[in-house]
Steps between C-alpha positions, in 0.01 A plus 500: 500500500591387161438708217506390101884492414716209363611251728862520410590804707423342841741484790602179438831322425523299249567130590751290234272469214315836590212657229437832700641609827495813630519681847174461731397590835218522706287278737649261726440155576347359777481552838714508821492431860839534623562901608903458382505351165076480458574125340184341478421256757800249393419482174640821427297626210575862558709696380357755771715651803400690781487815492603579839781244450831684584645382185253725327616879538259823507365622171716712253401584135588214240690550186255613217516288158254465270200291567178413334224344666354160354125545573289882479340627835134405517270726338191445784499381833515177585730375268860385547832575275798301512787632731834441247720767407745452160793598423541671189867544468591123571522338117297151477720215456379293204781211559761451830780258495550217773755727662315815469294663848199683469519840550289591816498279829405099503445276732812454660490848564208506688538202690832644635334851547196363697669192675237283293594121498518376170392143579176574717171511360422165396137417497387830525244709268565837417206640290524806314231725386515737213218596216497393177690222310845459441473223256896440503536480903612151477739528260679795642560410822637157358741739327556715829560166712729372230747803475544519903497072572201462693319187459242469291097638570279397187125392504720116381654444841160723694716735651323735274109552430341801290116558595290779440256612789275266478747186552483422155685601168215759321834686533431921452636691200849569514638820552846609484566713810363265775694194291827698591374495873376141493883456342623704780306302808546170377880535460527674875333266653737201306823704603377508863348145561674293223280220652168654528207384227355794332134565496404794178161613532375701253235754556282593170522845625699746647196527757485504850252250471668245268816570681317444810343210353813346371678557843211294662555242208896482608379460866225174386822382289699423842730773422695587864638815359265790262741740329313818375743769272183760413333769665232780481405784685284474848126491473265519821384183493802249423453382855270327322767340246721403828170307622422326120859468371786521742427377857612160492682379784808261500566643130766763423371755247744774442450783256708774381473857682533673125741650319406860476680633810294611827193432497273175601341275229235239570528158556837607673296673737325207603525423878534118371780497291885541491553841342837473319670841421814537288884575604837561280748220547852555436789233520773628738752436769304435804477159644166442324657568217208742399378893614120578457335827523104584432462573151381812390619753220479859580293670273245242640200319295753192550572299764404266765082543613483633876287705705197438696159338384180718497284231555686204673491489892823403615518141599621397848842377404588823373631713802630857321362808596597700183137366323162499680385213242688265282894559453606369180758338394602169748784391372742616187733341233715643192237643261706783388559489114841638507595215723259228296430181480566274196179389339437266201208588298441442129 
């Protein structure tokens, strides 16, 4: 979901010695377990709530701003875009001062919001997949840690490793839109597990295959948690993908519902994943401290990815009667851009 566009107007804030920051959202990190908060397993690596959670209230239409998406929508089946939406009225920061905050929320934010420890984590691998290259990944993210004081994740101390799918580094070309999502995934899943390593594998395509391929990579690579911001429309036969590329047991791979509104993308609709949808989360009053609400703009087109699969039968831990196969999404977290997240991308 990343289409040709420069990377200076992402949703990202810009950390103290900031090059390009914008306003991103999309995808969510990794999986969860627990139905209140959906923390990962005590690592906490998502940034994902539940959806039934009663700190999450029934839909409403989101404010509309303007948005751009970073990657096109796939031009034949099979293939995979990027699930990111832009901002377009947010200005890029080219420099912040010391005392200067990002505009859009960090990971203090979140951690409050989701009830995420900020000291859990350690040890674990949280792989991402995207396609392409983002050849300034490391860099960026040493800029995004930086502005907000979390410790530092670099390939020098190996909390940080780049592959492509493969294992090795016959990194892809790099393409603009999906390096504003690998910006985006790589700084969510720092502000939710500070202490997590970070696995980035690289597809060389924005195919199911290579995606596929690149998931099964993360897997081989000892990753315990697969996060997954793309999707495509269902085909007949991706129970055969769930079989090749996503039935791994013991691993959390969560992927993003979409960002189109209702309607169900695949590999969201995959009976063996997480399938993270998006909410609007607004500081207020309440004891949390934060009100949520299922994000959705009302013209439609934009929003949170819901509905029921064609293809998928529902799996057995899934007990509503509103679908007769797969209900996506699982679980939910703030993906709204007009309540964003601050991204550093350059």
């Amino acid at each position: 979901m990343r289409s040709h566009r420069r990377r200076n107007p992402i949703r990202r804030s810009a950390p103290a010695l900031l090059s390009a920051a914008v306003l991103i959202t999309g995808g969510l990190v990794a999986a969860t377990r627990t139905p209140a908060f959906a923390a990962t397993a005590a690592a906490s690596h998502a940034v994902a709530a539940d959806t039934t959670a009663s700190h999450t209230s029934a839909s409403h239409t989101a404010q509309t701003v303007p948005t751009h998406r970073l990657c096109s929508q796939p031009s034949k089946p099979g293939y995979m875009a990027c699930q990111s939406v832009v901002r377009t009225d947010v200005t890029p920061h080219r420099t912040l001062g010391r005392d200067d905050t990002p505009q859009g929320f960090g990971p203090a934010d979140l951690q409050a919001a989701y009830n995420l420890p900020k000291d859990a984590g350690s040890g674990a691998t949280v792989a991402i997949v995207d396609a392409n290259d983002d050849p300034n990944a490391e860099q960026d993210l040493a800029a995004y840690r930086s502005q907000y004081g979390l410790p530092e994740c670099g390939t020098g101390n190996g909390c940080f490793k780049k592959i492509d799918q493969d294992g090795g580094t016959d990194y892809p070309a790099a393409d603009a839109g999906w390096a504003g999502e690998i910006s985006l995934d790589v700084d969510m899943v720092s502000a939710a597990c500070p202490q997590c390593h970070i696995l980035l594998v690289e597809a060389k395509s924005a195919s199911m295959d290579d995606l596929g391929t690149a998931v099964n990579q993360a897997v081989a690579q000892g990753a315990e948690y697969v996060s997954n911001s793309y999707g495509g429309s269902e085909q007949s036969d991706d129970a055969t993908a769930d079989e090749q590329y996503f039935k791994h047991p013991g691993v959390a791979i969560t992927v993003s519902s979409g960002d189109s509104g209702y309607g169900v993308e695949y590999p969201a609709a995959s009976p063996y994943v997480t399938a993270v949808g998006g909410t609007s989360l607004t500081k207020d009053g309440s004891a949390r401290g934060y009100s949520e609400t299922v994000w959705g703009t009302p013209a439609g087109g934009e929003g949170a990815g819901s509905g029921c699969s064609q293809y998928s039968a529902k799996p057995s831990w899934q007990q509503d009667t509103d679908c007769a196969e797969r209900s996506v999404a699982d679980v939910a977290a703030d993906a709204d851009p007009a309540t964003g997240l601050a991204v550093y991308d350059t």
